[in-house]
TIRO-2110 file (N, C-alpha, C; in Angstrom, 1 decimal):
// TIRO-2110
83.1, 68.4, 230.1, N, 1, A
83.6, 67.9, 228.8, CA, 1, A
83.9, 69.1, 227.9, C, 1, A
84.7, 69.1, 226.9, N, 2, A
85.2, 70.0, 225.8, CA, 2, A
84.6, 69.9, 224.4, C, 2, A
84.0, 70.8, 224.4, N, 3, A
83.4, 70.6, 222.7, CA, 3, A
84.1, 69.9, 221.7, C, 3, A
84.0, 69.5, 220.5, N, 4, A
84.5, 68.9, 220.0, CA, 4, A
85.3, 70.1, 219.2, C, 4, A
84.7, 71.0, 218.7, N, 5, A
85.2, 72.0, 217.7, CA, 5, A
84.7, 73.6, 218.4, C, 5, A
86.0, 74.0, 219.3, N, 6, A
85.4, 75.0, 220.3, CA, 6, A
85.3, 76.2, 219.3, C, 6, A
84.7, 77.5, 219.7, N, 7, A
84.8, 78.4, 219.0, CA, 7, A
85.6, 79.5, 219.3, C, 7, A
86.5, 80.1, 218.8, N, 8, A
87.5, 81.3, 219.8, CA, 8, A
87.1, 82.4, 218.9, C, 8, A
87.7, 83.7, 219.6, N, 9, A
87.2, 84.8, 219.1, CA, 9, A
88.3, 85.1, 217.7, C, 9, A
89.0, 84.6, 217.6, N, 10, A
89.8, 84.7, 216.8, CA, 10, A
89.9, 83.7, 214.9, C, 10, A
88.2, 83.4, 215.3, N, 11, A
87.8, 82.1, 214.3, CA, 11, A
86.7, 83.0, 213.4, C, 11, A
87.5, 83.5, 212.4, N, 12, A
86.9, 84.6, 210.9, CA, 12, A
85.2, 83.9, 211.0, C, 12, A
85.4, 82.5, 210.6, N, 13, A
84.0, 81.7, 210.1, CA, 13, A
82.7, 82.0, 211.8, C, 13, A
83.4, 82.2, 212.7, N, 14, A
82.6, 81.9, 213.8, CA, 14, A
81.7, 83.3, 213.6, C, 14, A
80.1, 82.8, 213.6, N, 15, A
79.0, 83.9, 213.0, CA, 15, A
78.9, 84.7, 214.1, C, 15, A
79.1, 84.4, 215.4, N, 16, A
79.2, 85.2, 216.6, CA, 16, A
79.8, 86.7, 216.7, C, 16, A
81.2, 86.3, 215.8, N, 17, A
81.7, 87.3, 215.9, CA, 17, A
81.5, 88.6, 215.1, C, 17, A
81.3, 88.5, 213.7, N, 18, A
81.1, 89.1, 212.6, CA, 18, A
82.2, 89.1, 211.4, C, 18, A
81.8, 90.0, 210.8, N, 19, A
83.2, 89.9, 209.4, CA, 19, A
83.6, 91.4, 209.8, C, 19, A
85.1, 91.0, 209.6, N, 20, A
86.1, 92.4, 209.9, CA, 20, A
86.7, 93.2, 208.6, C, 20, A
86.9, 94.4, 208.3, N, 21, A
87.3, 95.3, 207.7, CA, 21, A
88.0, 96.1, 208.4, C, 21, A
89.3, 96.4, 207.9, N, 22, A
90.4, 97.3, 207.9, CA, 22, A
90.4, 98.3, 206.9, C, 22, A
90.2, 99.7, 207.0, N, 23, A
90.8, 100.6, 206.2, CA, 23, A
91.9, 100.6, 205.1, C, 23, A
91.8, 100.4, 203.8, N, 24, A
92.8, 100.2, 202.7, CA, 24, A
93.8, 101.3, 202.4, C, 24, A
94.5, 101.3, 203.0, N, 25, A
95.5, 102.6, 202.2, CA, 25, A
96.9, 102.6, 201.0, C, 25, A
96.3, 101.3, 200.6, N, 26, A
97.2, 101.0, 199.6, CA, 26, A
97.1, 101.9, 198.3, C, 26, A
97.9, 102.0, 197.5, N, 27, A
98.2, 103.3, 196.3, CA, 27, A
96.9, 102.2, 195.3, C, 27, A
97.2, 100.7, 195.3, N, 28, A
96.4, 100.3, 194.4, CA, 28, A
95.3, 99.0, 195.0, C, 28, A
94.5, 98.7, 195.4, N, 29, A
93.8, 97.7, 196.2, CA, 29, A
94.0, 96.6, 195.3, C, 29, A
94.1, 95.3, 196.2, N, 30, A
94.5, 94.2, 195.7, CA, 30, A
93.2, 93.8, 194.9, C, 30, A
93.5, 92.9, 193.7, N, 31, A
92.5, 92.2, 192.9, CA, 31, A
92.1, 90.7, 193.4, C, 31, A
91.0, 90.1, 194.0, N, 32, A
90.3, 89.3, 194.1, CA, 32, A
90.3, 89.4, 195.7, C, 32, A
89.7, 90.4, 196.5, N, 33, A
89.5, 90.5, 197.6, CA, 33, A
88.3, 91.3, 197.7, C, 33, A
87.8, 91.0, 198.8, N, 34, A
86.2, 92.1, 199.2, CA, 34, A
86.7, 93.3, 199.7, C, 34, A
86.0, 93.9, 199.4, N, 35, A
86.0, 95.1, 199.9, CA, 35, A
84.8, 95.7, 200.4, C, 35, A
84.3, 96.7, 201.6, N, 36, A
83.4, 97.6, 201.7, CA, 36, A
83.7, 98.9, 201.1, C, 36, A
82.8, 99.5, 200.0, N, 37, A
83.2, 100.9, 199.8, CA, 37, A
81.8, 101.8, 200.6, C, 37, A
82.8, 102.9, 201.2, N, 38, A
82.4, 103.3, 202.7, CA, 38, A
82.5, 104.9, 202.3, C, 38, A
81.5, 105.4, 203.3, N, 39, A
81.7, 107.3, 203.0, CA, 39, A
81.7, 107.7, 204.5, C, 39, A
82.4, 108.6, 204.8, N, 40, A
83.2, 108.9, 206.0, CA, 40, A
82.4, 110.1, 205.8, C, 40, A
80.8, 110.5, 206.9, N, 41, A
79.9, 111.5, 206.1, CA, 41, A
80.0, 112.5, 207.6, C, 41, A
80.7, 113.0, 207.7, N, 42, A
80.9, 113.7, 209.4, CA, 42, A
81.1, 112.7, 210.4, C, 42, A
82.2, 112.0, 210.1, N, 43, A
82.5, 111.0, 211.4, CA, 43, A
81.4, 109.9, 211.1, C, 43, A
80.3, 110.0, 210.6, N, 44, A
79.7, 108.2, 210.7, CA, 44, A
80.0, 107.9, 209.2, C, 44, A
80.3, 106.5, 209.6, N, 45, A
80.7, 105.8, 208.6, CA, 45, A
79.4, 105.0, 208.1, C, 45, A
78.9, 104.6, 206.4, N, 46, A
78.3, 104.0, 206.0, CA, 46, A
79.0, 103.4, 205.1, C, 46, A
78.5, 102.0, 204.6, N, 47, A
78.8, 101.1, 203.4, CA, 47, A
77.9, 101.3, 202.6, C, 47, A
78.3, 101.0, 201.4, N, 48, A
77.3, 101.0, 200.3, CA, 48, A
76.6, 99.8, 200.4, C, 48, A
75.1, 99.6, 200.1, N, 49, A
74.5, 98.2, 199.7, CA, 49, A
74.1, 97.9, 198.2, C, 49, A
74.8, 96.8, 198.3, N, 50, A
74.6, 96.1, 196.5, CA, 50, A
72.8, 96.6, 195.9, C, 50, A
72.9, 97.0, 194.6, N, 51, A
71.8, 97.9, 193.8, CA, 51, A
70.7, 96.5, 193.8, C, 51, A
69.4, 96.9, 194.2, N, 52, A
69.2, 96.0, 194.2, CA, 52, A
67.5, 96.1, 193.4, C, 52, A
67.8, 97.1, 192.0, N, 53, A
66.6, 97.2, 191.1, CA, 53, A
67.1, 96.5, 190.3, C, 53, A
65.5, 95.5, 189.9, N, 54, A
65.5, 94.9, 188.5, CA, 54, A
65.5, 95.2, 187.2, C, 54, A
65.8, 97.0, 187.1, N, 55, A
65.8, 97.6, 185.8, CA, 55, A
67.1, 97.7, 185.1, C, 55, A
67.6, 97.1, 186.1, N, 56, A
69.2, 97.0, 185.8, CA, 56, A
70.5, 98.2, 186.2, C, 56, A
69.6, 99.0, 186.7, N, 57, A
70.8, 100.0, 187.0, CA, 57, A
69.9, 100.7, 188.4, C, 57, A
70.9, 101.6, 189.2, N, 58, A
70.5, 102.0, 190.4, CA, 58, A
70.9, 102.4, 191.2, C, 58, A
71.5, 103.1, 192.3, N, 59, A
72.3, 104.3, 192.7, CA, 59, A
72.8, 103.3, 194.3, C, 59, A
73.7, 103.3, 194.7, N, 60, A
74.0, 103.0, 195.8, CA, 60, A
73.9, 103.2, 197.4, C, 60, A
72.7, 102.9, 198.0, N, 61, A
72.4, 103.5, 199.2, CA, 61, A
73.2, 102.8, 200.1, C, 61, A
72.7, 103.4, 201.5, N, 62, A
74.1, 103.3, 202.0, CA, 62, A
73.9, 102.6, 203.7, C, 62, A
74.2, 101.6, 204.1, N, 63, A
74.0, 101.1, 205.7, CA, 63, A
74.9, 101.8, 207.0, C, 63, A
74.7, 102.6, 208.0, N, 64, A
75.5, 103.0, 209.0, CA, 64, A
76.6, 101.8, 209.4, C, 64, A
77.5, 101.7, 209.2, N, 65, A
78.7, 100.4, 210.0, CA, 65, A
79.4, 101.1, 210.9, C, 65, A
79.1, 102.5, 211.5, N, 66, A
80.5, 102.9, 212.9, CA, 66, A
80.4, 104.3, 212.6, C, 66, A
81.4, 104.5, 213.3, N, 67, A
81.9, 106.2, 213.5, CA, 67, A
83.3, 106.0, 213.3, C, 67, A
83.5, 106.9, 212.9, N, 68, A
85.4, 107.3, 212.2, CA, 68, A
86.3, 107.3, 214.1, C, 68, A
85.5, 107.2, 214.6, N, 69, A
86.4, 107.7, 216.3, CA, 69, A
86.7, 106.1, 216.4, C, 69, A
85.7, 105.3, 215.8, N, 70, A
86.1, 103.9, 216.1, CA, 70, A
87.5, 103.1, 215.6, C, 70, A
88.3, 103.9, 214.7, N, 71, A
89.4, 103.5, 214.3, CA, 71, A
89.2, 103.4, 213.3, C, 71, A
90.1, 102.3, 212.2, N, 72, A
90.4, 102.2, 211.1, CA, 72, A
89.6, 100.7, 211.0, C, 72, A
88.9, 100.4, 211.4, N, 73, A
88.4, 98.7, 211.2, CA, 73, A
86.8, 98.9, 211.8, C, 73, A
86.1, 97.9, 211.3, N, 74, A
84.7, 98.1, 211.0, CA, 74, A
84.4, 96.5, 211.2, C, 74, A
83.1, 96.3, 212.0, N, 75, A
82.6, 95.1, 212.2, CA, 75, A
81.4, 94.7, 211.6, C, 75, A
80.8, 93.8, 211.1, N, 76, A
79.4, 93.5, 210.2, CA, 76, A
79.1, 92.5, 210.5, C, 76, A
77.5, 91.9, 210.9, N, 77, A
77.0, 90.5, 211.1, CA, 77, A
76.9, 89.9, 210.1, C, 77, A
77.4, 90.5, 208.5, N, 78, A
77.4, 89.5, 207.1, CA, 78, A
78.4, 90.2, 206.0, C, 78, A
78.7, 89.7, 205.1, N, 79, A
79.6, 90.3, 204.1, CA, 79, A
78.6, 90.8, 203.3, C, 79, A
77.4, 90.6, 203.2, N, 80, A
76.2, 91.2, 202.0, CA, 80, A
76.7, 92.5, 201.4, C, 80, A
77.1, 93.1, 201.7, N, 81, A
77.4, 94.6, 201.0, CA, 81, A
78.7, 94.6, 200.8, C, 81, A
79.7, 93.7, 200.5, N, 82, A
81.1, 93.4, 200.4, CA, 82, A
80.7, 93.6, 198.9, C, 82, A
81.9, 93.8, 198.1, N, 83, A
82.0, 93.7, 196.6, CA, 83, A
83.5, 93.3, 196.3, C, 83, A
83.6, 92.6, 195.1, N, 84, A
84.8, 91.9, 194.9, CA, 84, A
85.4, 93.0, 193.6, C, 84, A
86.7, 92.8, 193.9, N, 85, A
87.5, 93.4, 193.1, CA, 85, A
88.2, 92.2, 192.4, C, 85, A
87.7, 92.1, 191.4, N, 86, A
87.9, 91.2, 190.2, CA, 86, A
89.4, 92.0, 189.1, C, 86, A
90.6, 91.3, 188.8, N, 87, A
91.4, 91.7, 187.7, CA, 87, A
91.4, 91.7, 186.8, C, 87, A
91.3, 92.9, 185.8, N, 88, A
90.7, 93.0, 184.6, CA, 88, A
92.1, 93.9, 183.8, C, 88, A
92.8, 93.7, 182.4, N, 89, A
93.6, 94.5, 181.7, CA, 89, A
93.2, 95.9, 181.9, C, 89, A
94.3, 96.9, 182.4, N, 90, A
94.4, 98.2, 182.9, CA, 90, A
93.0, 98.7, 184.2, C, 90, A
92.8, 97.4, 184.7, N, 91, A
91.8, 98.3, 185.5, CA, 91, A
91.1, 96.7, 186.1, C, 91, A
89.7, 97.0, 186.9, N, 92, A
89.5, 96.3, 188.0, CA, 92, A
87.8, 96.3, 187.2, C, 92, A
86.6, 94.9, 188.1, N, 93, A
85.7, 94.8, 187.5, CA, 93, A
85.1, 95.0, 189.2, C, 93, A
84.1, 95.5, 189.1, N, 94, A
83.5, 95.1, 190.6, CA, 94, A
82.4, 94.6, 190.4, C, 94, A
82.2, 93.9, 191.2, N, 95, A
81.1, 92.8, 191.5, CA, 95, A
80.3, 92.8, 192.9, C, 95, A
79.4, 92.7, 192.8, N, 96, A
79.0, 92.9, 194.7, CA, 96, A
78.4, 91.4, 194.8, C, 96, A
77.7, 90.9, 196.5, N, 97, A
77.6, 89.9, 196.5, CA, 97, A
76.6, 89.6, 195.8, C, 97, A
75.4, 90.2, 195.2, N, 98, A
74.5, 89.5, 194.7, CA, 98, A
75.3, 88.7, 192.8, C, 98, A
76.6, 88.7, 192.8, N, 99, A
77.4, 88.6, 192.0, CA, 99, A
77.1, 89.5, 190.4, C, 99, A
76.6, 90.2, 191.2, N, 100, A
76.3, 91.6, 189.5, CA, 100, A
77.4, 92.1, 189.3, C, 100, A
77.6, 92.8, 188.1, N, 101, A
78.8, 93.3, 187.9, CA, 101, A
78.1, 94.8, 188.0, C, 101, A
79.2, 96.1, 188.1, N, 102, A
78.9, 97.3, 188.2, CA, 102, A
79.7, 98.1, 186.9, C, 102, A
79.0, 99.4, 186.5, N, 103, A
79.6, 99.9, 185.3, CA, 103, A
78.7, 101.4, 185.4, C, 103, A
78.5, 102.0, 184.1, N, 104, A
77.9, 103.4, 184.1, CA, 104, A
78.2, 103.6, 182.5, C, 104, A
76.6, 102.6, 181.9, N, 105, A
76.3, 102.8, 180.9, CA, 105, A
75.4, 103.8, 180.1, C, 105, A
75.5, 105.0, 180.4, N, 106, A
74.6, 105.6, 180.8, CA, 106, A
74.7, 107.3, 180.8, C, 106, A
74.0, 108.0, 179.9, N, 107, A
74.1, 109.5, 180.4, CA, 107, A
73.6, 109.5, 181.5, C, 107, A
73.4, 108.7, 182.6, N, 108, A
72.5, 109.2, 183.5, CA, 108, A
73.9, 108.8, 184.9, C, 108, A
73.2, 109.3, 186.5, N, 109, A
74.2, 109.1, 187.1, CA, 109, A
74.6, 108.0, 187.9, C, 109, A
73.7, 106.9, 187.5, N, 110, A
73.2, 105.7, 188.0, CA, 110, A
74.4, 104.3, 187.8, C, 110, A
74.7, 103.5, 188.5, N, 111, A
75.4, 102.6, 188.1, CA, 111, A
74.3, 101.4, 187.2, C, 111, A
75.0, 101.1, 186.5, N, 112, A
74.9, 100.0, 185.8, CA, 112, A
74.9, 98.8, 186.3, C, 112, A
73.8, 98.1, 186.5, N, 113, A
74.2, 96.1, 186.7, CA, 113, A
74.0, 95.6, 186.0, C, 113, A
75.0, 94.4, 185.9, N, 114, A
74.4, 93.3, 184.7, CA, 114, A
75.2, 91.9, 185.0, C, 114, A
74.9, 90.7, 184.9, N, 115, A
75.6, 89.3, 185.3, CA, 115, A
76.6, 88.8, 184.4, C, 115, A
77.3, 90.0, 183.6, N, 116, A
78.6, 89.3, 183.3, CA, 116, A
79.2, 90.7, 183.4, C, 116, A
80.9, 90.3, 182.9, N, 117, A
81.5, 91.8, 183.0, CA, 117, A
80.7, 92.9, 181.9, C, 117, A
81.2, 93.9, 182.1, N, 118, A
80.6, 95.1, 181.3, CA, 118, A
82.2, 94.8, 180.1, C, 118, A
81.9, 96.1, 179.0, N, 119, A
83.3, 96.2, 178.2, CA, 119, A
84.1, 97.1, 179.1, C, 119, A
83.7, 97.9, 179.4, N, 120, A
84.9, 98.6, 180.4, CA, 120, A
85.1, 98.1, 181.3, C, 120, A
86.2, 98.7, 182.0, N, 121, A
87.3, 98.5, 183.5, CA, 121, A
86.9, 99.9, 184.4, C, 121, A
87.2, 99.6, 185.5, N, 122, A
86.9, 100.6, 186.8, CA, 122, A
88.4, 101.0, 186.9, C, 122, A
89.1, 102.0, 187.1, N, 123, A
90.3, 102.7, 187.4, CA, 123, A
90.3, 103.1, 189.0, C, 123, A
91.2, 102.5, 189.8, N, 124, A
91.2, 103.1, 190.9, CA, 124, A
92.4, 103.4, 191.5, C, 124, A
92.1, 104.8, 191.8, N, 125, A
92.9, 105.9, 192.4, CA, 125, A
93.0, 106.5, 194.3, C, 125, A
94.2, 106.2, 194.5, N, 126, A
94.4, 106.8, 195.7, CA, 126, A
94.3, 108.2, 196.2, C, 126, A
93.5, 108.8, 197.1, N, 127, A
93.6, 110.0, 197.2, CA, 127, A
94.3, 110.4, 198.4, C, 127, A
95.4, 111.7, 198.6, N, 128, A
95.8, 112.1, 199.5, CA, 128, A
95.0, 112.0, 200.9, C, 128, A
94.0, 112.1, 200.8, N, 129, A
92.9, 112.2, 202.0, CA, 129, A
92.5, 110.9, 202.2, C, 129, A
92.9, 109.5, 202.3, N, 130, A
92.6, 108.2, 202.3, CA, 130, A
91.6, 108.1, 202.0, C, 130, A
90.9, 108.8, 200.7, N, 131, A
90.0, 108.0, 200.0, CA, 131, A
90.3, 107.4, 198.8, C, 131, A
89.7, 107.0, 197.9, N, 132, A
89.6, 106.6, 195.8, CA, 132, A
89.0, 107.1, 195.3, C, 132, A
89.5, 106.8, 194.2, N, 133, A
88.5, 108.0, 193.1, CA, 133, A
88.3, 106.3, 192.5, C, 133, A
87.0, 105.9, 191.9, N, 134, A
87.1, 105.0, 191.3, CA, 134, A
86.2, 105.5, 190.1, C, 134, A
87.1, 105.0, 189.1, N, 135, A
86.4, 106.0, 187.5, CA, 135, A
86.4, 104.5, 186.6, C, 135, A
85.1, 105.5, 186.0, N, 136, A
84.5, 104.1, 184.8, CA, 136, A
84.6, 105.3, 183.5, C, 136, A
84.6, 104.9, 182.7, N, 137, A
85.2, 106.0, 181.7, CA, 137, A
85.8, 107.2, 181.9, C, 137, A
84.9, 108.3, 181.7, N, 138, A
85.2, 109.6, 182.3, CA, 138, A
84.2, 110.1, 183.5, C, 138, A
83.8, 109.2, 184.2, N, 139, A
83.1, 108.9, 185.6, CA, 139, A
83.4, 108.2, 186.6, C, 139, A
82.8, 108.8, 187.9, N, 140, A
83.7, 108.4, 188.8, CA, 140, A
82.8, 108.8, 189.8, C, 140, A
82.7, 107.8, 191.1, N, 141, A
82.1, 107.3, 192.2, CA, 141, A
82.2, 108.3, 193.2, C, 141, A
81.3, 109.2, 194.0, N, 142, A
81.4, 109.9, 194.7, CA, 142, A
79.7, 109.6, 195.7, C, 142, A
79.7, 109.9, 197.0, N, 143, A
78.6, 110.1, 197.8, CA, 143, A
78.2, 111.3, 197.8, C, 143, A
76.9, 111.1, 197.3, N, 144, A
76.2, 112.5, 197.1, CA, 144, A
75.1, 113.1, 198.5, C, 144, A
75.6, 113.8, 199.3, N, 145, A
75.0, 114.2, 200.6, CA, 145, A
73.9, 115.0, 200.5, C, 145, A
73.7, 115.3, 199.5, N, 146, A
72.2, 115.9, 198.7, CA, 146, A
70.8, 114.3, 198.9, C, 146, A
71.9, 113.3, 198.2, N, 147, A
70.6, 112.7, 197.9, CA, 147, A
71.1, 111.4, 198.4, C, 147, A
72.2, 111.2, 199.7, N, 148, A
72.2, 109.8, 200.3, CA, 148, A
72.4, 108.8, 199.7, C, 148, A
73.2, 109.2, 198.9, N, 149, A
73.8, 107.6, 198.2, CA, 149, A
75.0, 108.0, 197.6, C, 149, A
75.5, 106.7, 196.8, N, 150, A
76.6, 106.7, 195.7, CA, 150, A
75.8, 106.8, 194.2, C, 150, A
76.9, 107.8, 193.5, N, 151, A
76.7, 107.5, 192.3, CA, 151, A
77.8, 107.7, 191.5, C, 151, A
77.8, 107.9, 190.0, N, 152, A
78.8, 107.6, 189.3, CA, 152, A
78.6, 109.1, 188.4, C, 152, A
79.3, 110.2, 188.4, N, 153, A
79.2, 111.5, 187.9, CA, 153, A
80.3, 112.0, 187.3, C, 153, A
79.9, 112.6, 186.5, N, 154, A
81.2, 113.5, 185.0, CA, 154, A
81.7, 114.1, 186.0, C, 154, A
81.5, 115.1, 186.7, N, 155, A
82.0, 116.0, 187.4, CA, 155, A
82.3, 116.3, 189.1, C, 155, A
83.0, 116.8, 189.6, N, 156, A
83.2, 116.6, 191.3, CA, 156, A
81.5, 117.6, 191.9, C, 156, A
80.8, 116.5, 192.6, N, 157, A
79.3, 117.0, 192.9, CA, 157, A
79.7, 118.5, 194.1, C, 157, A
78.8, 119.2, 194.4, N, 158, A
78.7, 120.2, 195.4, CA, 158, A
78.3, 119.3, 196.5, C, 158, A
79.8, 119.3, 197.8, N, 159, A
79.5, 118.4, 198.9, CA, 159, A
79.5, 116.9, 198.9, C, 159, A
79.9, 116.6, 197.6, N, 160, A
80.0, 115.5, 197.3, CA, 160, A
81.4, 114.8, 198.2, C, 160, A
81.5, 113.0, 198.4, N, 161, A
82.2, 112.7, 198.8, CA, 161, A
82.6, 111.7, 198.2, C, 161, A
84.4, 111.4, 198.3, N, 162, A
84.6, 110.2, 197.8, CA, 162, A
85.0, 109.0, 198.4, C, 162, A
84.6, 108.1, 198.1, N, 163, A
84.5, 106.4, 198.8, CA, 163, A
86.3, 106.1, 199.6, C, 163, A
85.9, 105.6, 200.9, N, 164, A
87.3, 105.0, 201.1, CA, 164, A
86.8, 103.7, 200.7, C, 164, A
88.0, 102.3, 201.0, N, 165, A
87.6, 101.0, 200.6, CA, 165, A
88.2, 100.4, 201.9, C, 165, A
87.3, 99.3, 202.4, N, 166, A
87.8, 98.6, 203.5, CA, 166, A
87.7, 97.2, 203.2, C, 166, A
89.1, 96.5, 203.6, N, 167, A
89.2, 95.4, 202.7, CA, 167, A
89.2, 94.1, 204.2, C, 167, A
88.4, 92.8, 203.8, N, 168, A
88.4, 92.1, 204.6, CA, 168, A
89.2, 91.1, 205.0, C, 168, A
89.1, 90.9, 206.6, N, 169, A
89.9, 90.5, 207.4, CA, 169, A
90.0, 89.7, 208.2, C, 169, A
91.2, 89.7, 209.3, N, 170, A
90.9, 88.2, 210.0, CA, 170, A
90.9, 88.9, 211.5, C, 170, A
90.3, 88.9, 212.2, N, 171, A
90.8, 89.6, 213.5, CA, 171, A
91.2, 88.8, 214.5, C, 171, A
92.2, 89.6, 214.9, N, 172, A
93.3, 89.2, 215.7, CA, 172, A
93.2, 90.1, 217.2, C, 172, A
93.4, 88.8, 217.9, N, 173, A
93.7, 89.5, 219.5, CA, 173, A
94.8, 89.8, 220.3, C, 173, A
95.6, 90.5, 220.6, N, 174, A
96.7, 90.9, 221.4, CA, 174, A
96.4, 90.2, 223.2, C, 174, A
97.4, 89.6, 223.4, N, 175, A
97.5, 88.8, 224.7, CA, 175, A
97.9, 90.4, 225.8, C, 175, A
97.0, 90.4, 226.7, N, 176, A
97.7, 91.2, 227.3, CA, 176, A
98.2, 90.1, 229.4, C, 176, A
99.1, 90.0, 229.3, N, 177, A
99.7, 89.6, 230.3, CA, 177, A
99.9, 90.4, 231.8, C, 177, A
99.7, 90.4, 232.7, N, 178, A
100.1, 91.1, 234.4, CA, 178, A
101.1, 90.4, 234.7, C, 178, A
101.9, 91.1, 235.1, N, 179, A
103.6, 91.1, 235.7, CA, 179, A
103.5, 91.5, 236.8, C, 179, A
103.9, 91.2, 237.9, N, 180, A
103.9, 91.7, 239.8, CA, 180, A
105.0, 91.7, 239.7, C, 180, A
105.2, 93.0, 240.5, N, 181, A
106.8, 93.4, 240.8, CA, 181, A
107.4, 92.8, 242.4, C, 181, A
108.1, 92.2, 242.3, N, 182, A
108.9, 91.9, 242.8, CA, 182, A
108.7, 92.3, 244.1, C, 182, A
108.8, 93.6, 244.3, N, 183, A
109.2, 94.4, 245.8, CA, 183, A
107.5, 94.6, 246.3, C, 183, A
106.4, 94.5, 245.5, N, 184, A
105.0, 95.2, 246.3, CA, 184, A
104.3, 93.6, 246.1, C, 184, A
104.7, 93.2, 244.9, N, 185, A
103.6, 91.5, 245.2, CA, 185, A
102.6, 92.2, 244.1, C, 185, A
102.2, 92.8, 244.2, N, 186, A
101.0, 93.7, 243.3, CA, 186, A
101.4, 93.3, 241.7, C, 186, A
100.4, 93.5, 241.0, N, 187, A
99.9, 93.5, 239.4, CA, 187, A
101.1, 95.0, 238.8, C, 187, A
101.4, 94.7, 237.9, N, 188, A
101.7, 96.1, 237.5, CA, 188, A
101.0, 96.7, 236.6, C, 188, A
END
């Protein structure tokens, strides 16, 4: 018999497979789509995970998702660490899944949470090197290899790195087909 509702590999919702991300290399990232913001830290790749102190603010640590040899696309058993890029006048609001908003209210280097938007907008910038510069006033998001995380800082850190964004997707399979030649009978 046939299931009623089969599952293929090609089915986004099917939990088997996971949730897919593609490398963004757009000049400006689309507004109301998830994204993973990711640090490319000698070939392994990490995501950031949503802050998850009750003091309201908190630095962004970071989950292993792959190695850079793996391509431009990234696999996850949940979106949890996805964040939405929300459309906001001259600029973008981020949100992550625990639906907090993010900001950098703050002499300090810490992001900001809070459950509605902040007054400012996040600015984001393409970098020649396929990363973003994502800036909240005169601060701006970088992975600090010192202290294993993201944070939000005045100035470019020593060894510091900045976020690529990997935006989610639907994965797709390529059919590959065998052709026998004519003259041997054989596969080609």
């Amino acid at each position: 018999p046939t299931p009623d509702d089969p599952s293929t590999p090609d089915d986004p919702s099917n939990p088997d497979d996971g949730f897919y991300w593609v490398k963004c290399t757009d000049s400006q990232p689309a507004a109301g789509k998830q994204y993973l913001i990711v640090v490319n830290n000698n070939g392994s790749l990490s995501a950031m995970k949503p802050v998850t102190s009750t003091k309201g603010y908190g630095y962004g640590y970071v989950v292993s998702v792959g190695k850079a040899s793996d391509g431009d696309t990234i696999t996850t058993i949940d979106n949890g660490n996805a964040f939405l890029l929300e459309a906001a006048t001259n600029g973008y609001y981020i949100k992550d899944s625990n639906d907090k908003y993010y900001s950098n209210q703050s002499k300090y280097n810490s992001f900001t949470i809070q459950g509605s938007q902040p007054d400012g907008v996040w600015a984001i910038a393409y970098n020649d090197d396929g990363t973003y510069k994502l800036t909240y006033g005169t601060k701006f998001v970088q992975y600090s290899t010192q202290y294993k995380s993201f944070g939000v800082y005045s100035s470019k850190q020593s060894g510091a790195i900045y976020p690529s964004l990997y935006t989610a997707a639907t994965k797709t399979t390529t059919a590959i087909q065998t052709i026998g030649t004519a003259d041997s009978g054989h596969a080609a």
